[in-house]
Short mmCIF file of the C-alpha atoms (twelve columns), coordinates in Angstrom:
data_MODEL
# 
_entry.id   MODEL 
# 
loop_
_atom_site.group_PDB 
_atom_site.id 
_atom_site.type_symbol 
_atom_site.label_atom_id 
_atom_site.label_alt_id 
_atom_site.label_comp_id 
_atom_site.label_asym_id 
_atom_site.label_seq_id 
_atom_site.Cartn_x 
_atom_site.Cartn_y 
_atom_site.Cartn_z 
_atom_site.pdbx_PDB_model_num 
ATOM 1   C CA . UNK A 1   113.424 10.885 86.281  1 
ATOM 2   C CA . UNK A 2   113.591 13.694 83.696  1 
ATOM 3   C CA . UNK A 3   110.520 14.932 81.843  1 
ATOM 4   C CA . UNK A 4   111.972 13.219 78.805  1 
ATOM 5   C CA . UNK A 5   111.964 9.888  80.142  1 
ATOM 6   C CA . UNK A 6   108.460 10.065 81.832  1 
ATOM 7   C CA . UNK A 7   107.631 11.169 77.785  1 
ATOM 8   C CA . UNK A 8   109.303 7.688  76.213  1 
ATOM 9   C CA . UNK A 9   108.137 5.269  78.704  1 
ATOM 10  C CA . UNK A 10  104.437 7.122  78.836  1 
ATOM 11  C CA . UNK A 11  104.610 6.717  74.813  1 
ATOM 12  C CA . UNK A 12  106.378 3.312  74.589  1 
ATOM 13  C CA . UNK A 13  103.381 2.157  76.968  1 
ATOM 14  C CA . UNK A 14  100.372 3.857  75.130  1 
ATOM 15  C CA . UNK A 15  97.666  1.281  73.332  1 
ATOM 16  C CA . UNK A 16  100.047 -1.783 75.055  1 
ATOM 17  C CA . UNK A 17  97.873  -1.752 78.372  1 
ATOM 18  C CA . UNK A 18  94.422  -2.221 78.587  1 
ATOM 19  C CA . UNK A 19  92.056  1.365  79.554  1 
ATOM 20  C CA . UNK A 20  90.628  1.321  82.793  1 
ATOM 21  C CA . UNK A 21  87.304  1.047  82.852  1 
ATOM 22  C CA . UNK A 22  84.866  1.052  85.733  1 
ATOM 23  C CA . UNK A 23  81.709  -1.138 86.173  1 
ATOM 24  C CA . UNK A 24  79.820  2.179  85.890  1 
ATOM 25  C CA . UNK A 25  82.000  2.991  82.700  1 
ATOM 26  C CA . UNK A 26  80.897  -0.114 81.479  1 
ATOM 27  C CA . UNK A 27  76.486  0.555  81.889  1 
ATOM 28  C CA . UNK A 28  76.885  4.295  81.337  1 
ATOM 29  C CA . UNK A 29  74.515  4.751  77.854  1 
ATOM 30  C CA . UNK A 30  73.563  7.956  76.099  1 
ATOM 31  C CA . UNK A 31  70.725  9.732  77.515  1 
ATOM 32  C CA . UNK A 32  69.150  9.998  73.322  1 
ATOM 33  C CA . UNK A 33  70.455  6.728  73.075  1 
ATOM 34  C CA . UNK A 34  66.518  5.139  73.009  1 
ATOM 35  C CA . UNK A 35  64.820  8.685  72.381  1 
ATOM 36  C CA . UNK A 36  62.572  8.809  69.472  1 
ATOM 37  C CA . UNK A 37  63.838  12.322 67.397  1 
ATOM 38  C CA . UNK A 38  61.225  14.580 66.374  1 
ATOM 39  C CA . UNK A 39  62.297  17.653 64.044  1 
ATOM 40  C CA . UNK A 40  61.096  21.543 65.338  1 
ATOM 41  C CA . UNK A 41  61.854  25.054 64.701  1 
ATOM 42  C CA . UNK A 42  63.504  27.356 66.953  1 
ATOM 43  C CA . UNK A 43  60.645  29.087 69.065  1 
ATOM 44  C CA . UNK A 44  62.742  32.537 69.043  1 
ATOM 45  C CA . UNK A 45  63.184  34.741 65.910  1 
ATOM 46  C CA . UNK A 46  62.417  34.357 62.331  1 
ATOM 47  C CA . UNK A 47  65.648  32.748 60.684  1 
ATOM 48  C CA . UNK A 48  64.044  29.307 61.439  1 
ATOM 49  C CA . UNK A 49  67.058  27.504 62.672  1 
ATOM 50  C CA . UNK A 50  66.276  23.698 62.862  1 
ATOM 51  C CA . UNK A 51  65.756  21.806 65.923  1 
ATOM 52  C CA . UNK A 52  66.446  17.858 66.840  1 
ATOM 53  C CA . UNK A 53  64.070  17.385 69.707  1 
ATOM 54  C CA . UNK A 54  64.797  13.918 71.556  1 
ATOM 55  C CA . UNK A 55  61.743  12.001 73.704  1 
ATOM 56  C CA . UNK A 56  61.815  9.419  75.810  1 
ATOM 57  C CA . UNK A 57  58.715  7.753  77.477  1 
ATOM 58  C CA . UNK A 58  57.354  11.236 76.687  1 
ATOM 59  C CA . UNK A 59  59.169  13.596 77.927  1 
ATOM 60  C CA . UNK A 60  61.856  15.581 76.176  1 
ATOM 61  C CA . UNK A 61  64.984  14.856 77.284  1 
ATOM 62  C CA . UNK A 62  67.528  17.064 75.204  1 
ATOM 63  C CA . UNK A 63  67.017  19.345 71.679  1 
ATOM 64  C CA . UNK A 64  69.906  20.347 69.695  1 
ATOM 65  C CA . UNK A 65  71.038  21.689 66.612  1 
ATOM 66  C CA . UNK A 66  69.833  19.704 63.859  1 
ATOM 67  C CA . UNK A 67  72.916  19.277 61.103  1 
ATOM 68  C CA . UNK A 68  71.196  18.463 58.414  1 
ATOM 69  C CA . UNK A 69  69.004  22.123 57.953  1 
ATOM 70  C CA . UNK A 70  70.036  24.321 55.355  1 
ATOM 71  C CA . UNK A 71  69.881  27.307 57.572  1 
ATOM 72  C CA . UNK A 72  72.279  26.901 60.534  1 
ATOM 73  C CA . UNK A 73  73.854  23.678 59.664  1 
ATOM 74  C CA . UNK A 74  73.522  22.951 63.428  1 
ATOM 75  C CA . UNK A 75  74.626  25.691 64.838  1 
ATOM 76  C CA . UNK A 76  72.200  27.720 67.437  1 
ATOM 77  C CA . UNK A 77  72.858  31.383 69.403  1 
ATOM 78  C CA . UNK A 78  72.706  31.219 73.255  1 
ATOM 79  C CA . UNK A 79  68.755  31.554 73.051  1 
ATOM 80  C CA . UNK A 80  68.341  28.726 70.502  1 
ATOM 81  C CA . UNK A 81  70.794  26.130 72.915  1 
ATOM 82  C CA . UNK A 82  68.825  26.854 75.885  1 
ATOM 83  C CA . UNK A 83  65.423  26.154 74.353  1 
ATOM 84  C CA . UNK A 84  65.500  22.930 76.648  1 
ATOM 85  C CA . UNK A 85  65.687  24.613 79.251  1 
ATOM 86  C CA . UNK A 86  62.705  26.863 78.515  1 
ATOM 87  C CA . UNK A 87  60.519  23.716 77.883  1 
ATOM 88  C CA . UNK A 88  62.011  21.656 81.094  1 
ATOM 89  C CA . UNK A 89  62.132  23.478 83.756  1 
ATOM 90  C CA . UNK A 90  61.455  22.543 87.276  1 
ATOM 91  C CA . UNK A 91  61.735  26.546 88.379  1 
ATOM 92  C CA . UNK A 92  59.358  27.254 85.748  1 
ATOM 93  C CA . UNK A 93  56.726  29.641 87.181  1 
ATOM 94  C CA . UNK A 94  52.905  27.742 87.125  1 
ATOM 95  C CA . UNK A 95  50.436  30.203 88.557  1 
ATOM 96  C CA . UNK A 96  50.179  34.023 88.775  1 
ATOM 97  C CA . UNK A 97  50.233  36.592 91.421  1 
ATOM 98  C CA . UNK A 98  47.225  38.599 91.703  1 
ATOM 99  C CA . UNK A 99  46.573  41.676 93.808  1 
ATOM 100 C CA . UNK A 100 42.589  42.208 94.110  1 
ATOM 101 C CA . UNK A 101 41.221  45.451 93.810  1 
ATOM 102 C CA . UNK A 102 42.103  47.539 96.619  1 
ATOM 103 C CA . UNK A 103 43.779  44.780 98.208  1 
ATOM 104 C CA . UNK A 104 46.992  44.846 100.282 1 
ATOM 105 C CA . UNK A 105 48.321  41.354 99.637  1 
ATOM 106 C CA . UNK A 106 48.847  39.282 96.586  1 
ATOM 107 C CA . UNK A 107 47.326  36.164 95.823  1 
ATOM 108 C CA . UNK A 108 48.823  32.831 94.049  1 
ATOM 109 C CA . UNK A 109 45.896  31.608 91.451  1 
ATOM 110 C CA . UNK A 110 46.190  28.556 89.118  1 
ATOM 111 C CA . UNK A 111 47.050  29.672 85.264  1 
ATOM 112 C CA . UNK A 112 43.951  28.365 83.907  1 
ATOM 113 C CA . UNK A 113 41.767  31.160 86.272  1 
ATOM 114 C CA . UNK A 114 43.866  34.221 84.822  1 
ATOM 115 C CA . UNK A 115 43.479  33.167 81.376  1 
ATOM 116 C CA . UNK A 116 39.717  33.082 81.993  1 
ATOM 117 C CA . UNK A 117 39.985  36.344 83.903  1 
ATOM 118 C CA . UNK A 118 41.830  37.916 80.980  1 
ATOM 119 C CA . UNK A 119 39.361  36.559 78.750  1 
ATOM 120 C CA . UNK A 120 36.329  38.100 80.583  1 
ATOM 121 C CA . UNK A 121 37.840  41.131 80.598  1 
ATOM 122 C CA . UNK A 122 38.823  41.817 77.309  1 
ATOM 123 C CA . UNK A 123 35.430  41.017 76.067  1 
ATOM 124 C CA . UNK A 124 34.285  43.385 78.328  1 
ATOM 125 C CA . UNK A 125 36.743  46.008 77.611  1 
ATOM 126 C CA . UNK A 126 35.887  45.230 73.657  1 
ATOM 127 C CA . UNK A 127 32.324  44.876 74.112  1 
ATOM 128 C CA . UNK A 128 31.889  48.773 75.956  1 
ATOM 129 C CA . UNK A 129 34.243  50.986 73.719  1 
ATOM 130 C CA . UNK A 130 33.087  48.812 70.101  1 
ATOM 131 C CA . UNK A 131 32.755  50.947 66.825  1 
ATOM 132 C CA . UNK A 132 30.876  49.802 64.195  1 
ATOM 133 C CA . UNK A 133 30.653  52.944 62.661  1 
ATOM 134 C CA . UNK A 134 33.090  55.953 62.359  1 
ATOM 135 C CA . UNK A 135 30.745  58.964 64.373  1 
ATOM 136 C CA . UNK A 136 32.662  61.568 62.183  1 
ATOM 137 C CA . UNK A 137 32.856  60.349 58.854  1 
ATOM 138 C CA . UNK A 138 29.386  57.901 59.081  1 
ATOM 139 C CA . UNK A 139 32.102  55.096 57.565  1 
ATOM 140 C CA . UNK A 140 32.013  50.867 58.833  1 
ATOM 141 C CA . UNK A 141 34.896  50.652 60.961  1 
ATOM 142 C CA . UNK A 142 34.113  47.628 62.978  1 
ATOM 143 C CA . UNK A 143 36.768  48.808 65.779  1 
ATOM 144 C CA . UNK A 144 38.001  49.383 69.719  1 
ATOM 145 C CA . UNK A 145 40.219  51.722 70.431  1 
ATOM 146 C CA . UNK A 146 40.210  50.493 73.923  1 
ATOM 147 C CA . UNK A 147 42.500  47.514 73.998  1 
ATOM 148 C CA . UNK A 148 46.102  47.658 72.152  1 
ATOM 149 C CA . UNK A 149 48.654  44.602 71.546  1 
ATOM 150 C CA . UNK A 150 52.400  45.080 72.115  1 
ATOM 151 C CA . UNK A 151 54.467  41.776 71.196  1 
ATOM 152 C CA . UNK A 152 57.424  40.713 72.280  1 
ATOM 153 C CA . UNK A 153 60.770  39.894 70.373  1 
ATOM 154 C CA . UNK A 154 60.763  36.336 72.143  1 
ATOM 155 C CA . UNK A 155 57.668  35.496 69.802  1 
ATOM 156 C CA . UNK A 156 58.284  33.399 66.822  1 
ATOM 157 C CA . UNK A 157 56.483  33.942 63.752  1 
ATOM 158 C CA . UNK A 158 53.289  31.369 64.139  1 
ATOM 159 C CA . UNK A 159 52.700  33.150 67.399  1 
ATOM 160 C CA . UNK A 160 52.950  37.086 65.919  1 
ATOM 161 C CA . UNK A 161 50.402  35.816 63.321  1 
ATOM 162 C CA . UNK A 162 47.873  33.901 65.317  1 
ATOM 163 C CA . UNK A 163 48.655  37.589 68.005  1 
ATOM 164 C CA . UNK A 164 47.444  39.816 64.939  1 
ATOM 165 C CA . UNK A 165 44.526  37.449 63.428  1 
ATOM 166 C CA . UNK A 166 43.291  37.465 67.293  1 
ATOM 167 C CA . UNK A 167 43.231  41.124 67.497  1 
ATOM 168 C CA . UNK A 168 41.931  41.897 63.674  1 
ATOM 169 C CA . UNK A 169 39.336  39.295 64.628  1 
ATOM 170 C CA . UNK A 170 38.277  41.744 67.972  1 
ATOM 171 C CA . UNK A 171 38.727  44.608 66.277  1 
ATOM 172 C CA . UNK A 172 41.896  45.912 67.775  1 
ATOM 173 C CA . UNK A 173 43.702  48.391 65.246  1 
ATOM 174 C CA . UNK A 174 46.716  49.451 67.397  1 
ATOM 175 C CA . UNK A 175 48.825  46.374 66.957  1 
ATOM 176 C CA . UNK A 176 52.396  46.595 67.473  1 
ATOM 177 C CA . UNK A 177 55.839  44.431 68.252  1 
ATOM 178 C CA . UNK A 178 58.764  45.380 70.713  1 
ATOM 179 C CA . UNK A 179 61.315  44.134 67.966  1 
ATOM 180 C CA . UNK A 180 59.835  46.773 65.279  1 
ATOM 181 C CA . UNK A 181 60.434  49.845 67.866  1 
# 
């Protein structure tokens, strides 16, 4: 048979015989078919593109683009698309590596111990190079010049201003962002 015939029988047969259609076909079902939808922001820079997060049973189960927003119409760059990925992850690292003082081996320690270790010691960091006043000019400066703050560009904008209320609240002055340099 020439190509042309395979073409008219193929098209004189098309929508005459049923599809085939498995059994698993049949039971397949959207995995946001039963999700409840819960609108979010993009966690990554400040445009503010619009997020359709879908739960089921509690966990989240896929986010999107959401259509309806104003800003990106549904769209998202490569960061925005992955955000599911960033908030399920199986890989997703849990606890820290620490290397004790003059140590020769690292440690693995739960994430709840390093955030009270960092804690401790930028209080006492804060609390032993404090200014309350300016030795030079006899001025309130209410300062420590012993602790700075570098951001990072993967920080939205609620996290960059909770960041610099944190450190204006301890007195840190040199406050800065990687996506200003």
């Amino acid at each position: 048979m020439k190509l042309r015939q395979i073409l008219n029988v193929i098209s004189n047969h098309v929508g005459a015989v049923p599809n085939p259609v498995s059994a698993n076909t049949v039971q397949a079902h959207a995995r946001i078919g039963n999700a409840t939808v819960t609108r979010g922001i993009c966690p990554y820079c400040a445009v503010g593109c619009a997020q359709l997060i879908y739960v089921n049973d509690g966990k989240i189960v896929d986010i999107e683009g959401d259509y309806e927003s104003p800003i990106s119409g549904g769209t998202l760059c490569p960061k925005g698309a992955a955000t599911f990925q960033l908030a399920v992850n199986p890989n997703r690292v849990t606890t820290v590596k620490y290397r004790a003082p003059y140590s020769d081996h690292w440690e693995e320690r739960p994430l709840t111990w390093a955030m009270e270790r960092i804690a401790q010691l930028v209080k006492q960091t804060r609390d032993a190079g404090y200014e309350e006043i300016d030795e030079q000019s006899g001025m309130p400066v209410n300062r420590t010049l012993a602790i700075g703050n570098l951001g990072g560009a993967t920080l939205d904008n609620e996290e960059n201003y909770l960041i610099k209320k944190l450190c204006v609240g301890l007195g840190i002055v040199q406050v800065e962002n990687q996506a200003r340099i």
